[in-house]
Structure formats: C-alpha cells, structure tokens
N, C-alpha and C positions, 0 to 999 in steps of 0.2 A: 668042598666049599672053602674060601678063601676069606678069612675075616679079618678086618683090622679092626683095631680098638685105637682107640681117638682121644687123648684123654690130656690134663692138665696135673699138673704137682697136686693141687687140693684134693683132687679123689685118687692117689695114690694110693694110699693107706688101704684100698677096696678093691680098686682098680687090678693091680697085680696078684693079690690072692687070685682074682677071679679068672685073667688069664694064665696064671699057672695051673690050677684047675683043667679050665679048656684043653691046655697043652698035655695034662696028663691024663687027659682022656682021646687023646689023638686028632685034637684039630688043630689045622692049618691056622691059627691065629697070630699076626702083628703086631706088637706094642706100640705107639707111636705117641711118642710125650710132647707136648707143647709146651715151650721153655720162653719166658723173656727173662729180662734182668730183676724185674721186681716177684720174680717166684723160682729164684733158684734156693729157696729156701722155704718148704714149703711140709707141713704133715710128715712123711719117712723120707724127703728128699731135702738132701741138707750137700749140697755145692759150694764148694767156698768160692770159684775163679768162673767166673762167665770165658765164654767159646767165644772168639772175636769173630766169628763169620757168619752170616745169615743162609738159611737152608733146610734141605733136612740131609741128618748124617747117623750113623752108627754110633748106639749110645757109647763106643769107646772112647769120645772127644772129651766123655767127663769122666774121668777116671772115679770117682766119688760113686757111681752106678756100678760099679762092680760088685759092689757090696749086693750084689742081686744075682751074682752069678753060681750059678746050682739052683739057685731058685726059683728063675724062669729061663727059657732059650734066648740067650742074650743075643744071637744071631738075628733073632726076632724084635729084637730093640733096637728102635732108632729114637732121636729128637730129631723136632722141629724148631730150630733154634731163632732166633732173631735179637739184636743185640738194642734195641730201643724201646723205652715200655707205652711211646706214642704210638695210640692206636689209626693215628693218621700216617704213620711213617712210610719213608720207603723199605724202611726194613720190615713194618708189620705186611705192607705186600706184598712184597718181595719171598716172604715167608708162607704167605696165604698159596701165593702162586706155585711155589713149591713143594706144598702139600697136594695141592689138587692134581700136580705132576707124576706126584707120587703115588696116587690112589690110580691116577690112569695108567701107569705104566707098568704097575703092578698087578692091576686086573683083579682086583679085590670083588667079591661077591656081593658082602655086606662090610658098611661102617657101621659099628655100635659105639655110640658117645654118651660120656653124661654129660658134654656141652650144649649152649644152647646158642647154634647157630642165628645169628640175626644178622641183619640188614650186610655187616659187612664180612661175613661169611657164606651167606645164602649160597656161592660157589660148590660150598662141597654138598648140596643138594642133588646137584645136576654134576657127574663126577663120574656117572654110567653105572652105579651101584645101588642097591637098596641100602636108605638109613635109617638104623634105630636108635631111638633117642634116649636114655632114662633120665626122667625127669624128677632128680633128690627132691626137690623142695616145689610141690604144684604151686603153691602159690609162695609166692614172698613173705617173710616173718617183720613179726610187729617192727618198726622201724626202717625198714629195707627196700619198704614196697616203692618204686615209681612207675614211671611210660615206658623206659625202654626194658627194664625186668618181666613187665606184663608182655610188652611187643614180643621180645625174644620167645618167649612159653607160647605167644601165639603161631609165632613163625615156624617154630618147632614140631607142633603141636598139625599144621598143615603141610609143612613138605616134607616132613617122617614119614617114610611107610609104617613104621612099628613105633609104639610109644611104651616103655614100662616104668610102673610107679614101682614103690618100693613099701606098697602099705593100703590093704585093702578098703578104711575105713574112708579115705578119702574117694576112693572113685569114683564116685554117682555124685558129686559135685566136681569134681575135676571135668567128667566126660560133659556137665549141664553147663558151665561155666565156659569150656574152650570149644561145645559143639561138637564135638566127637565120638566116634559110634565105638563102644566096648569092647567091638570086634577088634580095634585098631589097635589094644591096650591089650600089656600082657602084667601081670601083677605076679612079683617077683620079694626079692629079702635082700639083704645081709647077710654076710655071712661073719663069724669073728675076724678082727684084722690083726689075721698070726704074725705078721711081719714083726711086730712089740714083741713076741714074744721070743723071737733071734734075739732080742737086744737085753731078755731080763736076766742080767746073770745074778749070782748071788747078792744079796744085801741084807744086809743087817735090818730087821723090822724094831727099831726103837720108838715107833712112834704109837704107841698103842693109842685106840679111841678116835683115830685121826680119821677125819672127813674129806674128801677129796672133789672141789669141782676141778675142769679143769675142759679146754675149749676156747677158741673164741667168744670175747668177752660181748656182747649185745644185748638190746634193753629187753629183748625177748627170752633169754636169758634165765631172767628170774633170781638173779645172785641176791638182791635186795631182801627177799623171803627167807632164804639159806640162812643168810647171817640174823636176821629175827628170831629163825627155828632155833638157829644154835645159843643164842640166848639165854632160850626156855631148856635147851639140853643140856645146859653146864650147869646150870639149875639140879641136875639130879648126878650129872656125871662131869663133875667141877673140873678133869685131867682131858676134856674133850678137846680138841683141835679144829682148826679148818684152813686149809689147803688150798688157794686160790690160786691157778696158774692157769696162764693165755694172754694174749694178745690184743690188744681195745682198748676203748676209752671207756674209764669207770663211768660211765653214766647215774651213779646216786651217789650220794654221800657216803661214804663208808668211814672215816674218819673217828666216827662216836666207838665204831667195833674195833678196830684197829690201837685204839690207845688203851684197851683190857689186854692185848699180849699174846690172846690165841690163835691170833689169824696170822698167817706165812701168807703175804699175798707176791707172786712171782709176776707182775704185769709187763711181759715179755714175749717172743718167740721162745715156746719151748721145745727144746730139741726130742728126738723121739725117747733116746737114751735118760733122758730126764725124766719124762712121760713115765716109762718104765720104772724106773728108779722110786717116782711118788706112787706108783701104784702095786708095787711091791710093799712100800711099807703104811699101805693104808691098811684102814678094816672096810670100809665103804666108799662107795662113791654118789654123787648125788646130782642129778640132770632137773633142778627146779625149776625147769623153763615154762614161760606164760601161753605159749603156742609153738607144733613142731609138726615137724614130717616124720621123717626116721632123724636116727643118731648115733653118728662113728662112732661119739662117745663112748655110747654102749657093748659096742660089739668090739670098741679098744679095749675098754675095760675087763669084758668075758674072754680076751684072748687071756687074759691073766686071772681067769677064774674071778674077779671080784664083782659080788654082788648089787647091781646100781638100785635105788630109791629113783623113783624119776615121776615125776607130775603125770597123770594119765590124758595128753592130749596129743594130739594127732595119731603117727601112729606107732605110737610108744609103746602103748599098751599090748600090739601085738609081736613087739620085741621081747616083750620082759613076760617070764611064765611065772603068775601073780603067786607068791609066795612059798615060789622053786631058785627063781632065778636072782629075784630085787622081789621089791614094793612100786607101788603104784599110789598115789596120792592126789589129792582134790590140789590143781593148780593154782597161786597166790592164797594158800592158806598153811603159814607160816606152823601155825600148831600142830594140822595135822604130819606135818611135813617132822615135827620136832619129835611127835608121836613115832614115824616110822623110823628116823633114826635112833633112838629110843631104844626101841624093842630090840634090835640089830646089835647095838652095841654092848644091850645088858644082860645077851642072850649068845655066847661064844661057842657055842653048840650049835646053834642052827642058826650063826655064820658058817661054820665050818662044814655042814650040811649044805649047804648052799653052794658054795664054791666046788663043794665031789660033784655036783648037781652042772655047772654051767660044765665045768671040764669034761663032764660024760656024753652030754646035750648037744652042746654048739660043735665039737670037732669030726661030730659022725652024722649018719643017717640024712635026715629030712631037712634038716639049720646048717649043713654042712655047704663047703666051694662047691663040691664036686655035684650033689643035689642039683644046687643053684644052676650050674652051669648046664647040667643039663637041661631045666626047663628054658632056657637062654635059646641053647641051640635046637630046641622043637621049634619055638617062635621065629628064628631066622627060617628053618625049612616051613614054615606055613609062611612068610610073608613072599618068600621067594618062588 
C-alpha cells in the first residue's frame, strides 16, 4: 500500500510524529507539505526565504526541513510550493495542478489529509485513489464559523471515502449533522507532539508558580476567565505568574491585568524553540477555552511532561486522564478554574506525580504514534 499524506505547516506539529511512526512500522508513506508565502512560518515550520518557483519539489529546496532529517525518510519529503498567497492565482493552480500530477504519477493507494478540500480543490477527490479526511475541528469554534468553513466539512464529509475525528464525544452529532453513516468514520487520538521535545534543551526553571497559556489567540479561547481566575489565585499565591503567548487579536480588555505586573503577554508568532523554553520553565499550563475539539496544546505540552488544567468541553476531557494527567474544569467559571490551579501550584508533589505520570503514559502503549498509526492503517485496508 502506497500512502501519501497531504498536509499544511498548521498540522505539522502531528502530522510528522505520525508519519514517522507509519515509516517505522514499514509503510510505504509520502510526506507532501503545502507551502505558500503566508505559512512558511508556521507551528515546528519556521523558513526564513520562500522557493521562487511554483510546483512540487524535494523538501531539499528548503534547507530549514533538514532540521527533520533522522527523523523522518526525507527521500519521502517533498513540497508543494507556490509563491502567491491569492487563492485565485496562477500560481495557486498552477500548484493545485501539480499536486494532482503528482498523486497520478505516483500511483498512490490512499491520500490521508487533515485538509479540507472544497470547491477549489474538489480535484484531488478524483486523482484515482481513496481519500481520508481527518477532520480536527467537526464543527467551527465560537467566532470562526461561516458558509464556506461549513461548505468545506460538507464537501469533505461527501467525497472522502474515510472520515476520522479525533474525539469520541462528538460523533453522533457530527454523523446527524453532516448525514453520515458511522461506518464511514474511524475515531482515532493524538498522540504527544515529540518534535518540542528535540528542541527542549536545558533551561534554567526561574519562574516558579508560573501559568502558561499559550496558542492562537481567539474569542473561543477563554483567556478572559484565565486572567479572572488568576486574580483569585494571587489571592492566596501572591508570587503567581501568567504567561500569555500566541498570535491574534486580544479580543477583551486585558489592560486592567496587565498594569498589576504579572502577566508576560508575548502577542506574537512564537517560535517552537520559544514554545519550549516557556514550557520548561512553567509549573502548569491552562487551555480555558469556551468550546473545542481536541488540542495540540495539550499533547505540546505532555511532550514535555507538563500537566494541562483545561475546561472540559468537546473533546478535552478524553485527552486529559482526570487527575493523572491535568484537571478538568466547568468552562467560563473563572473560580472553579482558580480552584484547579490552586491545588496544582500549593501541592508540588502531586505536580511532580503527575509529570512521572504523562512521561510514562503518552510515549508508549495505547496514547502512543505507533498505537495511533496502527489503527490508521486498519482503516485504509478496510476502505480500500
């Protein structure tokens, strides 16, 4: 079986554990990255000089992807490059057409993508191979949602042969919602994303009590409650911290928090190396979102052992093993939220438990790539 993997800089950070996995269980698997100019900078993909040619090529064109070699069969990596980020361009065709070339000439079995082909992709539907889809996020989160986000999940959702979520609790409205028979669904994980952890070298941990969000910034989000909770927790742990780093526009006021001194807010691209660096020297991390699917977040942060607090909604709760791995929390309730980091921070023993706990957990058995990838590749030989 001949697989290629399909994939964007954003699911990078998953993407690659998951095909090094497959490859070190002896399949035939292709890496193939879809590159424009506005995502050579992107989760563990950090490029400084865009490829001046449209196509697809040998990830050797970006010297910066090396940084992956031992780590996956780089032979097996290519981009799909295109130098304009107009999605009417002649370079986005140009590049469309040279994928779909790519897939036919290569004689691929199956595509697996977390993209979500629409209108001006529907091509690589019809391409002579079975496609599966996974679909991170079934529906759009609070602020996100429009027509072509829902069109896309429907389009997907219909000319995929295979569909995998990434979270059991959603299915039975996923499948009522886009019409879809359960048969066509494979329900699948996360695995940690070890790649952060090539990058965590040494670091001094000076920050004791420090809180860590960190992610793309969006009003789904929930940072608004985070900075309420912590309020009530300097309240009792007056040397407490919080660590705001990512990308977005502050959608509330934060101004009132920001003039007491505790908060480090980094509202930037943060490089992975960065990433690393704050999450070596937190105690926690904290995913107070209003609504979710799954979360890199989280299984960024189990790559480095540290225990997340995360609001129990979508499907969070089956990421985090309730009071092994994090906490779990009633979502926009600032208190109970203050509660769980609380207990976490006044309680350095069973942090410390916890962290022996995700390091044991996540990199073997049943939460592990190699798990994952295998129930991956049962689903390609039943669609096929």
């Amino acid at each position: 079986m001949k697989i290629l993997y399909l994939s964007t800089p954003s699911f990078a950070d998953c993407d690659i554990p998951l095909v090094r996995a497959m490859q070190a269980k002896g399949h035939d698997v292709t890496y193939l990255l879809m590159l424009a100019p506005h995502s050579l900078q992107y989760t563990i993909i950090d490029i400084k000089k865009e490829y001046p040619h449209t196509g697809v090529f040998p990830s050797s064109v970006y010297p910066e992807l090396k940084a992956f070699d031992g780590y996956i069969d780089m032979d097996k990596f290519f981009v799909a490059n295109r130098t304009s980020n107009k999605s009417y361009s002649l370079s986005y065709w140009k590049k469309t057409l040279s994928i779909y070339r790519f897939i036919r000439r290569n004689k691929f079995d199956v595509i697996h993508t977390p993209c979500l082909f629409g209108l001006k992709r529907m091509l690589f539907y019809f391409a002579g191979c079975k496609v599966v889809t996974t679909i991170h996020d079934p529906f759009p989160h609070t602020g996100e949602k429009n027509r072509t986000s829902i069109q896309n999940r429907k389009i997907a959702v219909r000319y995929s042969n295979g569909i995998t979520l990434l979270n059991n609790k959603q299915k039975d409205e996923f499948c009522s919602f886009y019409n879809v028979s359960p048969n066509k669904l494979c329900i699948n994980k996360l695995g940690v994303y070890e790649n952060i952890a090539l990058m965590a070298f040494d670091v001094k941990n000076d920050k004791k009590n420090n809180v860590l969000f960190f992610g793309r910034i969006s009003p789904y989000k929930g940072i608004e409650y985070l900075c309420e909770a912590m309020e009530i927790v300097r309240k009792d742990v007056p040397n407490a911290t919080l660590t705001i780093a990512g990308s977005g526009r502050i959608y509330f006021d934060i101004n009132p928090y920001m003039n007491k001194g505790y908060i480090d807010l980094q509202n930037r691209f943060i490089k992975t190396e960065e990433i690393a660096t704050m999450l070596k020297q937190c105690s926690i991390c904290v995913c107070p979102y209003t609504d979710a699917t799954q979360s890199g977040v989280i299984m960024t942060s189990f790559a480095l052992s540290k225990p997340v607090i995360a609001s129990n909604v979508g499907g969070l709760g089956e990421m985090i093993d309730e009071g092994k791995s994090g906490l779990l929390v009633e979502p926009k309730n600032p208190v109970a939220l203050a509660n769980a980091i609380l207990k976490l921070l006044k309680n350095p023993i069973e942090l410390a438990r916890m962290e022996a706990y995700i390091h044991e957990s996540y990199y073997k058995g049943k939460d592990s790539w190699l798990s994952i990838a295998d129930k991956y590749i049962d689903f390609y030989n039943k669609i096929l």
